[in-house]
C-alpha positions in Angstrom: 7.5 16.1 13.2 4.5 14.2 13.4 1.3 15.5 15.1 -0.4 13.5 18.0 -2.7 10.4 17.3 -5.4 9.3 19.4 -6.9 5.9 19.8 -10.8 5.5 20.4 -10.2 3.5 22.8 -8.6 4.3 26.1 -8.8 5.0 30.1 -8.3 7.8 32.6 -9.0 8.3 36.4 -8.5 10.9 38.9 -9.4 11.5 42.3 -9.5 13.8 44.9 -9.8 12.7 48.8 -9.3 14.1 52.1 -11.1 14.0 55.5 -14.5 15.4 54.4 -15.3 13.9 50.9 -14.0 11.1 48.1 -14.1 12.5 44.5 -13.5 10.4 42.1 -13.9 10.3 38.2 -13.2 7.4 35.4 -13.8 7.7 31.9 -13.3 4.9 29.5 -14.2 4.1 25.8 -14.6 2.4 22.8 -14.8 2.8 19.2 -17.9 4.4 17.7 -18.7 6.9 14.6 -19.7 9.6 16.5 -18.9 11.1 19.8 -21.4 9.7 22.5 -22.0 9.8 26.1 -23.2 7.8 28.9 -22.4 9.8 32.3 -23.4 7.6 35.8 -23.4 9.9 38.6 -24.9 10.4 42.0 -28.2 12.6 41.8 -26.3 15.9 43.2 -24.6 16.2 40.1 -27.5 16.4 38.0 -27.8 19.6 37.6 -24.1 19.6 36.3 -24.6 17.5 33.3 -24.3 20.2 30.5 -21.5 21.4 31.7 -19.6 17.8 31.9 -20.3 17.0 28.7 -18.9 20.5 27.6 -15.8 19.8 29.3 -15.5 16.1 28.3 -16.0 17.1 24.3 -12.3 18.9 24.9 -10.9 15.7 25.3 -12.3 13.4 22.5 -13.7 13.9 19.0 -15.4 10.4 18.2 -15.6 7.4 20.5 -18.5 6.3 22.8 -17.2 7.5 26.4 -18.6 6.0 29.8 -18.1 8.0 32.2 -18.1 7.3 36.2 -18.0 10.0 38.5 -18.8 8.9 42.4 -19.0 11.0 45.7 -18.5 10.2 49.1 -19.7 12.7 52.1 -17.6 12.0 55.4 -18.6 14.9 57.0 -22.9 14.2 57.3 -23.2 16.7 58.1 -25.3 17.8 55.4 -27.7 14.8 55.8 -31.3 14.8 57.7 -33.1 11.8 58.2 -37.2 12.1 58.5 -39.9 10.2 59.8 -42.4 10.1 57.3 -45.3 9.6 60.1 -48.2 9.5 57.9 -47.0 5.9 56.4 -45.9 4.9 59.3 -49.1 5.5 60.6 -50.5 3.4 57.6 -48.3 0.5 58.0 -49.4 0.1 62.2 -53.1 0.7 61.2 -53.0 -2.5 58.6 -51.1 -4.4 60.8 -53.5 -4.1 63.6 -56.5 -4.8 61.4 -54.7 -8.0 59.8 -54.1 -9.1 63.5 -57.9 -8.6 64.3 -59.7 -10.0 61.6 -57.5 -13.4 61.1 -56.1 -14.1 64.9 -52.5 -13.4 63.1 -50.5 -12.2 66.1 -49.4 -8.7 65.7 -45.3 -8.6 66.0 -45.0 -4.9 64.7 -41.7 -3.1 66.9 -40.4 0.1 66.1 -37.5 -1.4 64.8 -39.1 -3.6 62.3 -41.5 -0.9 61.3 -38.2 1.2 60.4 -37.5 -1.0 58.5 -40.0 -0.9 55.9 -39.5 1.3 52.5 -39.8 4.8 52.7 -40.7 5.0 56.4 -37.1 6.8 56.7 -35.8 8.7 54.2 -32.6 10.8 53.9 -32.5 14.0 52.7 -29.8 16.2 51.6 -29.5 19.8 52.1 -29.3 21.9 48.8 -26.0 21.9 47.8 -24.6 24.6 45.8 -23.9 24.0 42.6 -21.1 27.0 42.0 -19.4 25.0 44.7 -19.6 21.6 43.7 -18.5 22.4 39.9 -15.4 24.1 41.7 -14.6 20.9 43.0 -15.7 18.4 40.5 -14.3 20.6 37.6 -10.3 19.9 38.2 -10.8 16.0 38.6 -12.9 15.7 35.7 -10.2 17.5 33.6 -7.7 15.5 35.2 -9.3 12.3 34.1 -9.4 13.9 31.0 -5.8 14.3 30.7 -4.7 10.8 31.8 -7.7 9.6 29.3 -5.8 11.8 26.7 -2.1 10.1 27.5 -3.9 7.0 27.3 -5.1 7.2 24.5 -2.2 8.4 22.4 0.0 5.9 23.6 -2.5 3.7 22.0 -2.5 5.8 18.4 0.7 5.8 18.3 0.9 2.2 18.5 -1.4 2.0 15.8 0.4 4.0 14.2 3.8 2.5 13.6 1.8 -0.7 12.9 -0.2 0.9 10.1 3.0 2.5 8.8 5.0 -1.0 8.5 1.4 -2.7 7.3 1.7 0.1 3.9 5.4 -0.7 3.7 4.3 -4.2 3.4 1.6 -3.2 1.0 4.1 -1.1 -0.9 6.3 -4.1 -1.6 3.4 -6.2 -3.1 2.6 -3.3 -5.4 5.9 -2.8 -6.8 5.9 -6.6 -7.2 3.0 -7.0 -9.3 4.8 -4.0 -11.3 7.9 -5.9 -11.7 5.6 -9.3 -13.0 3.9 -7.4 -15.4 6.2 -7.4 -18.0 6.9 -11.2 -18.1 3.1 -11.8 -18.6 3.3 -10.1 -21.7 6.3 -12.0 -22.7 5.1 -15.7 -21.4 1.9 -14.7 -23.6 3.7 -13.9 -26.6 6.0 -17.4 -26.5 3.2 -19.0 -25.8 1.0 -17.7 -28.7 4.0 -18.5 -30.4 4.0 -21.9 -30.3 0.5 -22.6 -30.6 0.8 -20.5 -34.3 3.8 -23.2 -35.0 1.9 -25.5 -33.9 -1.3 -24.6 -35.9 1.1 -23.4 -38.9 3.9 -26.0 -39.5 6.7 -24.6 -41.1 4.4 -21.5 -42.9 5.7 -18.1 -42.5 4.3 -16.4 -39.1 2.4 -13.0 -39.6 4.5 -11.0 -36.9 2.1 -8.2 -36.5 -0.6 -9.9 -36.2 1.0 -11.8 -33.1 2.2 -8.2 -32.0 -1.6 -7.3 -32.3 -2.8 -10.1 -30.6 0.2 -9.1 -27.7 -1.0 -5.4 -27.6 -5.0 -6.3 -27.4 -3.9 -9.2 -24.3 -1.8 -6.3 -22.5 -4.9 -4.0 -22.5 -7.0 -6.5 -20.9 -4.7 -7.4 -18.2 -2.8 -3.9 -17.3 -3.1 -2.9 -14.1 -1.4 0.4 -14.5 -3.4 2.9 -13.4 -4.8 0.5 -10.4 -1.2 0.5 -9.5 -0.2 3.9 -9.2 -3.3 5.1 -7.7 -3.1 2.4 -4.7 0.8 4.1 -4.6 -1.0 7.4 -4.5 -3.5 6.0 -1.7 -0.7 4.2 0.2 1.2 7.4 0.5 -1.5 9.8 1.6 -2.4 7.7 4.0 1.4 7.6 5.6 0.6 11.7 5.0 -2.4 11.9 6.8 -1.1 9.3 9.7 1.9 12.1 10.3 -0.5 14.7 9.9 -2.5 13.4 12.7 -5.4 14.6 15.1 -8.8 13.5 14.4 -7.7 11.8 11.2 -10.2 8.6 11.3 -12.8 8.8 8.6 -10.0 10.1 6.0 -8.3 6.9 7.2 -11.0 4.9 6.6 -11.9 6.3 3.4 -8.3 5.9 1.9 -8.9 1.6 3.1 -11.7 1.6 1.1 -10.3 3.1 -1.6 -7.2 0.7 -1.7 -9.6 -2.0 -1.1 -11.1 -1.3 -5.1 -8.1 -1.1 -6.2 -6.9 -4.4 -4.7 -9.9 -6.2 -6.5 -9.8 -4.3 -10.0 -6.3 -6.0 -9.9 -7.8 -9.3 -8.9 -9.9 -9.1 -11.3 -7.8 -8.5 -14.0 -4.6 -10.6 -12.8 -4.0 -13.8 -15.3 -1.2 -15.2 -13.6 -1.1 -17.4 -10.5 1.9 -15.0 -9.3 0.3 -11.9 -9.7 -3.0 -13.4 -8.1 -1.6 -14.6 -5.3 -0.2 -11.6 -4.9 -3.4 -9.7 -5.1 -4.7 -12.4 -2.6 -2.6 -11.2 -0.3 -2.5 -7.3 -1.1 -6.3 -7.5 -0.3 -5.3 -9.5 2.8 -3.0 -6.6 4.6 -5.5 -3.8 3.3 -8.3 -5.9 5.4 -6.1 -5.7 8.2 -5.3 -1.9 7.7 -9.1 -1.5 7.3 -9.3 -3.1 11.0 -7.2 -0.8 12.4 -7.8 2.3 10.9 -11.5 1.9 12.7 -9.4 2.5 15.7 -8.3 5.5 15.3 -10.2 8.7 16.2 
């Protein structure tokens, strides 16, 4: 049985509510090499930070992870509001002496001084941060969880596409095994005729035509490309049942197909077989796409 796979990319949200406070928590991300965080939260939950990001590394191994976590207080009753008289104080004094020394009439009401920055601030008791990790604790987790689902409902979408993409890639290989052979026998008619042609009706020197054969098959056999892009196809269907945190081997096993792909190229002198590498590298380009998907 195959082991979970998880997506880099994904989304989770809990909340909790009821007649005092709003809790809520989202957490979202995208692809990325390492595991990074960007947390946005109200300034009560400062203090909390280390131990978010603890809990949030239980739930992802790469990926850069935004996180939203907002608070609403329906109770106030944990709120003050202050006068800060001194400014106050400033801002009458300048509008008196403005209204003096240019004839500007002087329309400063309490209302309209209020409403200047900093004249009223709010200020929140100390809140205590035992309790507040009690409640922000099971919501963050439960984020976490949905994030989690999310997420491997997306990896394992990724991976039954990668699985048909190597089957795909596995038919192209054993295709360009199957040509091979014909090369070496459209070569040797065709070195046939040209020795005819060059010879008349003199006797042919058979080995050296064989020679010529065997020295044409060493440039052009793709043997060993072949079986080891088998051997990379197949651990990577291993490692994508193996699952969990499974990425970078991924990635590695792409890139090594990928030389393969072009050693073959390279060496292919047949349109068939080099149409067929074409398109070998084609679908490994698309593996490589996907594979930097996966965490």
């Amino acid at each position: 049985m195959s082991e979970k796979i998880y997506s880099m990319t994904g989304f989770g949200r809990a909340e909790v509510h009821d007649e005092k406070k709003k809790l809520a928590v989202e957490i979202k991300s995208v692809n990325h090499r390492y595991l990074e965080f960007s947390i946005r939260m109200p300034k009560k939950f400062g203090p909390l930070e280390a131990q978010i990001r603890s809990v949030l590394k239980d739930y992802a191994q790469r990926g850069k992870l935004d996180v939203y976590i907002t608070y609403e207080d329906f109770s106030e009753q944990n709120i003050s509001v202050m006068l800060n008289e001194a400014l106050a104080g400033q801002y009458i004094k300048y509008a008196d002496s403005i209204h003096r020394q240019y004839g500007i009439p002087n329309d400063m009401t309490a209302s309209r001084l209020l409403s200047f920055p900093d004249v009223i601030t709010e200020n929140e008791e100390e809140t205590d941060e035992e309790e507040l990790w009690k409640e922000l604790e099971p919501v963050l987790r439960e984020a976490g969880e949905n994030f989690m689902r999310a997420r491997n409902t997306e990896g394992e979408n990724l991976r039954n596409d990668l699985l048909e993409k190597l089957d795909q890639l596995d038919t192209m290989v054993d295709q360009i095994v199957r040509r091979e052979p014909g090369i070496m026998e459209d070569y040797r008619q065709r070195l046939e005729e040209k020795t005819k042609e060059l010879l008349g009706d003199a006797q042919m020197d058979e080995s050296r035509i064989a020679a010529e054969v065997v020295i044409y098959a060493d440039k052009i056999c793709t043997d060993e490309e072949t079986v080891r892009l088998k051997s990379h196809i197949q651990g990577m269907r291993d490692t994508l049942k193996a699952g969990f945190n499974i990425g970078r081997k991924l990635d590695f096993l792409a890139q090594e197909m990928n030389r393969e792909a072009n050693t073959i190229l390279s060496k292919a002198n047949d349109l068939e077989t080099s149409n067929i590498g074409v398109d070998l590298k084609t679908w490994i380009e698309k593996i490589r796409e996907q594979v930097q998907n996966v965490e």
